[in-house]
N, C-alpha and C positions, 0 to 999 in steps of 0.2 A: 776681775775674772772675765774672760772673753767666752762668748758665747760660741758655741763648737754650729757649723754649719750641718742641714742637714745633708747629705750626699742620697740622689734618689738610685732608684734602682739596685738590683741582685748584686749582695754581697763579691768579692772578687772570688775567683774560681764556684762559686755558685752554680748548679747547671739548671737545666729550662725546667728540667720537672725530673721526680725520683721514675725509673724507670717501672720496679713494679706494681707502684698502685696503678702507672696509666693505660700500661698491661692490662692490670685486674680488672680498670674499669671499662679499656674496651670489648673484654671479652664478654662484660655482662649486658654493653649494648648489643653488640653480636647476637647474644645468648637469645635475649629479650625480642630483639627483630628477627632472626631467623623464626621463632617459634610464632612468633605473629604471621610467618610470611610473607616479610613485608621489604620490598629491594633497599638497599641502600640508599639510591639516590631519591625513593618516595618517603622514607625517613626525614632526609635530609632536606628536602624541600618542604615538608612537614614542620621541620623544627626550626626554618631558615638561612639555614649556613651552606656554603658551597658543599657539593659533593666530593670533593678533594680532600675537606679538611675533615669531615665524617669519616672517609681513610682513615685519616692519619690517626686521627680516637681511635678507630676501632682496631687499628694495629698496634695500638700504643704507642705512640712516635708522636704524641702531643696531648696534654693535657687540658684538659677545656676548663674554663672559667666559671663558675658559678654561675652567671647568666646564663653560658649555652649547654651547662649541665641540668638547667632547669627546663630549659627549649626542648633537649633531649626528651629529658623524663615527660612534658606534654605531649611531645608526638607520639611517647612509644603507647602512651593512656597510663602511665603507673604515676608513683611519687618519686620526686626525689628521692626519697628516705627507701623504698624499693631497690632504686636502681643503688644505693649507697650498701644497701645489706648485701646487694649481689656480690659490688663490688668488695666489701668485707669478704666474704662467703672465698670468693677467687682468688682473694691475697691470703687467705692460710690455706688454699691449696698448693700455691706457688712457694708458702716459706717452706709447708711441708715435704716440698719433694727436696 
């Protein structure tokens, strides 16, 4: 019997990320720094990552990685598990409409 190789990466037709959990979860960084008062781009050099790509979170139009969801959750001062209940909280806002 031959050993089947593994093939890396995103299945075929796979896309980058589900649209609305990354939605839900920008809206809860949004949520989270607006109420802080705190700019975008001071977040963002807070948690290390370019100010371009803290956009694109906070618009939904990319999905951050576990590392810079954790970067995130330091700078804004919460947990993980905060910014994740937000993120819950906004996704059955979005299924309910």
């Amino acid at each position: 019997m031959q050993k089947r190789s593994i093939q890396r990466g995103r299945p075929t037709g796979a896309t980058t990320f589900e649209a609305e959990p990354a939605q839900a979860f920008g809206a809860a960084v949004r949520s989270i720094r607006t109420a802080q008062g705190v700019a975008q781009e001071t977040l963002a050099n807070r948690a290390g990552i370019e100010r371009s790509h803290m956009g694109k979170i906070e618009r939904g139009e990319h999905m951050p990685t576990l590392a810079i969801i954790l970067k995130i959750a330091r700078a804004l001062g919460c947990s993980a598990s905060e910014l994740m209940k937000e993120t819950e909280n906004g996704l059955e806002a979005i299924k309910g409409k």
